[in-house]
VMD Tcl script that builds the backbone (N, CA, C; Angstrom):
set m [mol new atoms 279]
animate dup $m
set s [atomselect $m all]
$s set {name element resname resid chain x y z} {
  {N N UNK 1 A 82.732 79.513 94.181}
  {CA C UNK 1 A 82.364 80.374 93.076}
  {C C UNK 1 A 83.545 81.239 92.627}
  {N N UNK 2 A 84.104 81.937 93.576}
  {CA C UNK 2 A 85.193 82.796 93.286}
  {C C UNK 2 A 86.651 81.613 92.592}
  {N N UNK 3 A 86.703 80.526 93.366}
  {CA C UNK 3 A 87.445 79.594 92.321}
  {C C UNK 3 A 87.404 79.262 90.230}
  {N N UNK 4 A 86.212 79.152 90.241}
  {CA C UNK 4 A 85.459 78.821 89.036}
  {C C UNK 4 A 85.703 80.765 88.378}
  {N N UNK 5 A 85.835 81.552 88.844}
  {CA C UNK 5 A 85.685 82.998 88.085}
  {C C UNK 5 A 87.321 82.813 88.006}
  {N N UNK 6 A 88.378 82.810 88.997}
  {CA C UNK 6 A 89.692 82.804 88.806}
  {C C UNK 6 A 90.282 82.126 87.355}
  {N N UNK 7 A 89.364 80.925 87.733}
  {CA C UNK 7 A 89.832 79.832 86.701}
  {C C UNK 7 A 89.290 80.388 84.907}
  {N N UNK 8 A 87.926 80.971 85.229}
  {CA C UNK 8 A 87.963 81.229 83.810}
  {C C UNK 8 A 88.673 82.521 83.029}
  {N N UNK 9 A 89.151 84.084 83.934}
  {CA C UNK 9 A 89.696 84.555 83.855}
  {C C UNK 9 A 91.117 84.128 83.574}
  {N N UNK 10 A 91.878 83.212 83.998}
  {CA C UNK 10 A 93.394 82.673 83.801}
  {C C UNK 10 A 92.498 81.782 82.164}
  {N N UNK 11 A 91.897 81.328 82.499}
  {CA C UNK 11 A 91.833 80.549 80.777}
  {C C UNK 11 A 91.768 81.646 79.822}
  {N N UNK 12 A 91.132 82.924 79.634}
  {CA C UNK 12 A 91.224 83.417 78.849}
  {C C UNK 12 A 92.588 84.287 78.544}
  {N N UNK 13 A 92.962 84.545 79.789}
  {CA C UNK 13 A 94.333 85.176 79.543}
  {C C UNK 13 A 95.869 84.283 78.615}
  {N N UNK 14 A 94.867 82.935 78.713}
  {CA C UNK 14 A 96.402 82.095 77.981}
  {C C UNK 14 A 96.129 82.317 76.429}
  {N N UNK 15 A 95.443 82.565 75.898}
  {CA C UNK 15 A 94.417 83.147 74.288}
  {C C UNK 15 A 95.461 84.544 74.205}
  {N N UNK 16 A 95.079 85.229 75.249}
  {CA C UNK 16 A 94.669 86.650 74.452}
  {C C UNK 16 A 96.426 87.138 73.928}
  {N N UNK 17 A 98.212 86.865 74.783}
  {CA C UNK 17 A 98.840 86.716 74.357}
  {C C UNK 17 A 99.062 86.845 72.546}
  {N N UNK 18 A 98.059 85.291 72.191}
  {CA C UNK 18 A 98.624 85.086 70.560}
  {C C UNK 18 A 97.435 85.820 69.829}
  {N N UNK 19 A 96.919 87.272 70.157}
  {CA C UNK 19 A 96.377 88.209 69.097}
  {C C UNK 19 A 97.264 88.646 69.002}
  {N N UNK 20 A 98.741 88.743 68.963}
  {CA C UNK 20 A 99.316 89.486 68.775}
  {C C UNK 20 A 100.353 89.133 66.785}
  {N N UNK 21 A 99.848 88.111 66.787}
  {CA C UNK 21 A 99.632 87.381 65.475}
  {C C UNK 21 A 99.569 88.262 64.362}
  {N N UNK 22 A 97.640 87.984 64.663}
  {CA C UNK 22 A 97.021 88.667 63.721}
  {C C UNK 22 A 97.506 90.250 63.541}
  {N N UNK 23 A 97.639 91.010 64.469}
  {CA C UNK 23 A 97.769 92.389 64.537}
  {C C UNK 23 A 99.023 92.505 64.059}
  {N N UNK 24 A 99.877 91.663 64.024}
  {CA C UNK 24 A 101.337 92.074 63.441}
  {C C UNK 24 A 101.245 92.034 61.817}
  {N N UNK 25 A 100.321 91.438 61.625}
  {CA C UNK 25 A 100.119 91.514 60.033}
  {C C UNK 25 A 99.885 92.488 59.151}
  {N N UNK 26 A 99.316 93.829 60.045}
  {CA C UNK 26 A 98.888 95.043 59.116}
  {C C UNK 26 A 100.399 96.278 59.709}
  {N N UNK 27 A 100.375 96.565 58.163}
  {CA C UNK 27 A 102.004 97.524 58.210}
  {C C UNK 27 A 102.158 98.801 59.213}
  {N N UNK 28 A 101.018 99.198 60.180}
  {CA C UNK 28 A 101.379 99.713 61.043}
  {C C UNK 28 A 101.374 99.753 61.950}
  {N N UNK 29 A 101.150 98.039 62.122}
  {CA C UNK 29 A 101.844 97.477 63.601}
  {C C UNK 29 A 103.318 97.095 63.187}
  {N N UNK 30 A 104.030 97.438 62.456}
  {CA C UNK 30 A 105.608 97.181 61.942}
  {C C UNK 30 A 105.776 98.082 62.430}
  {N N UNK 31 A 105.697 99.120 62.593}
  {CA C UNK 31 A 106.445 100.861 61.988}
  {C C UNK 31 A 106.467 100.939 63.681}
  {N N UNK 32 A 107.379 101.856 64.183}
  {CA C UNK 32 A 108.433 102.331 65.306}
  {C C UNK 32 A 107.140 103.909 65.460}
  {N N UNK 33 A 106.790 104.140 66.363}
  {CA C UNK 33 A 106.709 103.568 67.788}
  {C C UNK 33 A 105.896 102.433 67.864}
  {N N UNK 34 A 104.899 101.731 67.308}
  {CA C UNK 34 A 103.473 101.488 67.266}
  {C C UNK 34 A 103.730 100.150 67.946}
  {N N UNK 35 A 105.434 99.236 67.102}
  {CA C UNK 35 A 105.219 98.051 67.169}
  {C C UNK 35 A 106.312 98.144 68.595}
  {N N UNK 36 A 106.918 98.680 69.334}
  {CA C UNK 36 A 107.638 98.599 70.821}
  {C C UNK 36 A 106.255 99.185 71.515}
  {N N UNK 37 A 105.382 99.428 71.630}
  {CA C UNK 37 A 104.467 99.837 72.609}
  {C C UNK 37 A 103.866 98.542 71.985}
  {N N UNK 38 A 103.197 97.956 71.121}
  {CA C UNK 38 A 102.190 96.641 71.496}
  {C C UNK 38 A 103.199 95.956 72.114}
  {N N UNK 39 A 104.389 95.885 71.442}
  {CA C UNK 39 A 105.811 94.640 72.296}
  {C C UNK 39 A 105.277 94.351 73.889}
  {N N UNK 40 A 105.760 95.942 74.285}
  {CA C UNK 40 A 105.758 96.416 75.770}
  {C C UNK 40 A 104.283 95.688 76.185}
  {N N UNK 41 A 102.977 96.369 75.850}
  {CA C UNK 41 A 101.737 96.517 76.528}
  {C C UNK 41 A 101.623 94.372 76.606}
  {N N UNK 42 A 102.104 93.679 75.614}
  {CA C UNK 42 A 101.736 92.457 75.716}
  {C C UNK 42 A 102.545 91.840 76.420}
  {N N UNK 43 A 103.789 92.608 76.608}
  {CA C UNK 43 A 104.668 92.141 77.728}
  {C C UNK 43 A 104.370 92.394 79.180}
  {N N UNK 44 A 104.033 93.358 79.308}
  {CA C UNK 44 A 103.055 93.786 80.657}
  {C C UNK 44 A 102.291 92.382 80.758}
  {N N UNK 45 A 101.260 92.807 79.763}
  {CA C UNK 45 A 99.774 91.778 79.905}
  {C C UNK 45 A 100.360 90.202 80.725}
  {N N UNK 46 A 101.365 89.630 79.552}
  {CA C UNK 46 A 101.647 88.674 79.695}
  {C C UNK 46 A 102.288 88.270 81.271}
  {N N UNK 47 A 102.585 89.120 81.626}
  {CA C UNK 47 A 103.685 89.271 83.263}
  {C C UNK 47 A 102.330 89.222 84.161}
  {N N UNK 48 A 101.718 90.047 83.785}
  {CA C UNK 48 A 100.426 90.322 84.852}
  {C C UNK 48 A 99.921 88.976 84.980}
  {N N UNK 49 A 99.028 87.828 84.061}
  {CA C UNK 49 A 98.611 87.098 83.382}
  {C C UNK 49 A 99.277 85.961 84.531}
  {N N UNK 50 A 100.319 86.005 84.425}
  {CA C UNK 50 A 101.144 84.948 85.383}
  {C C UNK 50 A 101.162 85.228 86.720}
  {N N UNK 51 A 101.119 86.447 86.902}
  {CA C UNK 51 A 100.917 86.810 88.419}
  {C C UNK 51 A 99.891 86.669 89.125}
  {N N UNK 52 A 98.820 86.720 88.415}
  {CA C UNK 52 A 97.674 86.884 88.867}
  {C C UNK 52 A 97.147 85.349 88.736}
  {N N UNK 53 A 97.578 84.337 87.594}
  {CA C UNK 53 A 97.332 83.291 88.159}
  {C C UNK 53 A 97.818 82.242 88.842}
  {N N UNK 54 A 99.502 82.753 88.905}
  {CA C UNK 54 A 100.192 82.435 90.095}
  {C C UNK 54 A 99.774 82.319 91.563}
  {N N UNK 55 A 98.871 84.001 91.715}
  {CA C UNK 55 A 98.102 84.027 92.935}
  {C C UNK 55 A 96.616 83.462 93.072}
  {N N UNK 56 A 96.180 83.677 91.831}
  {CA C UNK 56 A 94.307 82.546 92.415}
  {C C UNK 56 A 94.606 81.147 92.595}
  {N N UNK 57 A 96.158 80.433 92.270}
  {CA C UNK 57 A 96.620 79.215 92.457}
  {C C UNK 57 A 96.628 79.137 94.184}
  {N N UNK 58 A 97.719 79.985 94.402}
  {CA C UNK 58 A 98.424 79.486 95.621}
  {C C UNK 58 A 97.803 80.363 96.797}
  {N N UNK 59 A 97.181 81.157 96.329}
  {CA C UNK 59 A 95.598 82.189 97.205}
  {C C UNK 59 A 94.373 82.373 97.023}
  {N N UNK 60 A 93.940 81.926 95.728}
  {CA C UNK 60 A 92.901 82.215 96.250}
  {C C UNK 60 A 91.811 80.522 96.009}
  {N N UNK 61 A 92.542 79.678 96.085}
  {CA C UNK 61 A 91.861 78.994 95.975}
  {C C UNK 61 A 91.091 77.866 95.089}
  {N N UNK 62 A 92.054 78.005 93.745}
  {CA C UNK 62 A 91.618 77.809 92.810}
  {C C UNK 62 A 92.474 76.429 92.184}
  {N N UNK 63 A 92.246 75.356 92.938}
  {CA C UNK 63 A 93.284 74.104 92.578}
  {C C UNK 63 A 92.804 73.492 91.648}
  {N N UNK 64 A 92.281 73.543 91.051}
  {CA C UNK 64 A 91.559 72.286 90.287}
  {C C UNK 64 A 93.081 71.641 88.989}
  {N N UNK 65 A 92.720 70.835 88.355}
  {CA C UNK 65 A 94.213 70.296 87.575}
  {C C UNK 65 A 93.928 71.372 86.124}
  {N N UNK 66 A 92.741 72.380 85.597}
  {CA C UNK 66 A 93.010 72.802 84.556}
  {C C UNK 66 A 93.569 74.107 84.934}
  {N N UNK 67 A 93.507 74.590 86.329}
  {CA C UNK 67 A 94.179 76.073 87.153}
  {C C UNK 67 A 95.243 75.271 86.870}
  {N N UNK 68 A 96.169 74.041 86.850}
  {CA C UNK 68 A 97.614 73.717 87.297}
  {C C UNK 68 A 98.013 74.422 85.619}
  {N N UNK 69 A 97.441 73.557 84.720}
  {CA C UNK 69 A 97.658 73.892 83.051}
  {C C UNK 69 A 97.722 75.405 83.043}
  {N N UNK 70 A 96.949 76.132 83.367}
  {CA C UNK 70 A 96.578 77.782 83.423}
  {C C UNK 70 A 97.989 78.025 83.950}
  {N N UNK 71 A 97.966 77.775 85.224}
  {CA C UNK 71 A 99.010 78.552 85.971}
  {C C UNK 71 A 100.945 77.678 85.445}
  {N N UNK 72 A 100.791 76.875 84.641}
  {CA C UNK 72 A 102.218 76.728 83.878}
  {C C UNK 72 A 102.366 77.631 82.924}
  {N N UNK 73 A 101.144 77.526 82.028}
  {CA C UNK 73 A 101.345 77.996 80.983}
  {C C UNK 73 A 101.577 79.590 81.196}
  {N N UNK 74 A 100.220 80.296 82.036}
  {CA C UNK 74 A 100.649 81.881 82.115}
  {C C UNK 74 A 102.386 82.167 83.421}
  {N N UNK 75 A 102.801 81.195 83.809}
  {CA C UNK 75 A 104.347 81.417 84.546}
  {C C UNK 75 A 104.934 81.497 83.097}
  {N N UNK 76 A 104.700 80.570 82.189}
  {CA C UNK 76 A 106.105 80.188 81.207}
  {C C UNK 76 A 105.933 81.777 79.774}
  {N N UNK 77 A 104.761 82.478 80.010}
  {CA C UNK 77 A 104.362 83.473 79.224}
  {C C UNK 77 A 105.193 84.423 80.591}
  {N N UNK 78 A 105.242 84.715 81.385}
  {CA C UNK 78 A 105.561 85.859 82.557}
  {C C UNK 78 A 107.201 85.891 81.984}
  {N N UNK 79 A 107.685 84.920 82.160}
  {CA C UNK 79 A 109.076 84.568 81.954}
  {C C UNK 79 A 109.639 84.570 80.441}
  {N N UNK 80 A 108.298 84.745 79.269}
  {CA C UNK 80 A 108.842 85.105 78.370}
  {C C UNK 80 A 108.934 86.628 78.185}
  {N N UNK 81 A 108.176 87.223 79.013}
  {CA C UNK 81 A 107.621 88.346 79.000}
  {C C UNK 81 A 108.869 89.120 79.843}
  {N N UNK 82 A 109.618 88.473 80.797}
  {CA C UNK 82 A 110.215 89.186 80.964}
  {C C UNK 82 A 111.922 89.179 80.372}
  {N N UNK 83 A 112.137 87.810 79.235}
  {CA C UNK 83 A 113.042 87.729 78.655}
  {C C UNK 83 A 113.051 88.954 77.442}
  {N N UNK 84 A 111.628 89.142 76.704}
  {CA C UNK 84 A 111.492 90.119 75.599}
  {C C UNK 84 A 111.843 91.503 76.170}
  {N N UNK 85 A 111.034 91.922 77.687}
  {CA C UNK 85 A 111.475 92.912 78.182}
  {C C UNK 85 A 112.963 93.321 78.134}
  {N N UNK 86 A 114.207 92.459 78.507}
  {CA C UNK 86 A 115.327 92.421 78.605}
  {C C UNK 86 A 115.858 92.073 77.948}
  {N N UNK 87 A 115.597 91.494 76.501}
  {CA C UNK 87 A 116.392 91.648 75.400}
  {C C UNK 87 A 116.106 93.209 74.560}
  {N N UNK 88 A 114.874 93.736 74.159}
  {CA C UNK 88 A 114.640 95.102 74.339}
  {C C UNK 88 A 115.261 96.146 74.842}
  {N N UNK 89 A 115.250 96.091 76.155}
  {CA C UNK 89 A 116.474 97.081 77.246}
  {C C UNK 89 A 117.762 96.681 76.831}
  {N N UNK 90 A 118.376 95.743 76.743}
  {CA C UNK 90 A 119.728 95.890 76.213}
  {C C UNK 90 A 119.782 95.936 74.658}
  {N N UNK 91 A 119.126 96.115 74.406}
  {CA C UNK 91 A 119.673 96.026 73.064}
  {C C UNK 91 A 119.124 98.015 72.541}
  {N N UNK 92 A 118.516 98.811 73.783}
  {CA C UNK 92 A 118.570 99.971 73.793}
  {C C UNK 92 A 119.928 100.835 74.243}
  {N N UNK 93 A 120.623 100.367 75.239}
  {CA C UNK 93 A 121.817 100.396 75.592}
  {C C UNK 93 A 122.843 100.048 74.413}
}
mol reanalyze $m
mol bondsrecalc $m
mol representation Tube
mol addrep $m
C-alpha cells in the first residue's frame, strides 16, 4: 500500500514543475521580486521532488517500472533545479 501512495505522489510531482508555464504569463509573475522567489520555490520543489522519489525508489519500496519513469524524470528535474539554482547565484556575484 505504502508503495502504490509513493508512486502516486512521485506521479504528481512530475506535473506540478510545468505550472510554472501558465503563471509566467501574467505580468506580475515577470516583475523582480515575485519572479526569483517562484524561480527559487520551484527550484526547491523540483530538488525535493527528486529526492523524495529517489528515496521511495531505493527505500521505500516502490519498484514497479512506472516508479523507474517517476524516479528519471524527477532526478533529471533535481539536476535542473540545481543547474537554475547556480546559474542564478553566479550570475548574483
Amino acid at each position: 500500500m505504502k508503495a502504490k501512495i509513493y508512486t502516486v505522489i512521485s506521479t504528481l510531482m512530475l506535473f506540478i514543475p510545468w505550472t510554472i508555464l501558465p503563471l509566467r504569463t501574467f505580468d506580475w509573475a515577470l516583475e523582480s521580486p515575485t519572479a526569483e522567489i517562484m524561480i527559487y520555490s520551484y527550484a526547491v520543489f523540483m530538488f525535493f521532488s527528486g529526492a523524495f522519489t529517489l528515496w521511495a525508489y531505493a527505500k521505500g519500496g516502490a519498484k514497479s517500472k512506472w516508479m523507474q519513469v517517476c524516479t528519471v524524470v524527477n532526478c533529471i528535474y533535481s539536476v535542473g533545479a540545481l543547474a537554475i539554482a547556480a546559474m542564478i547565484a553566479a550570475s548574483n556575484f
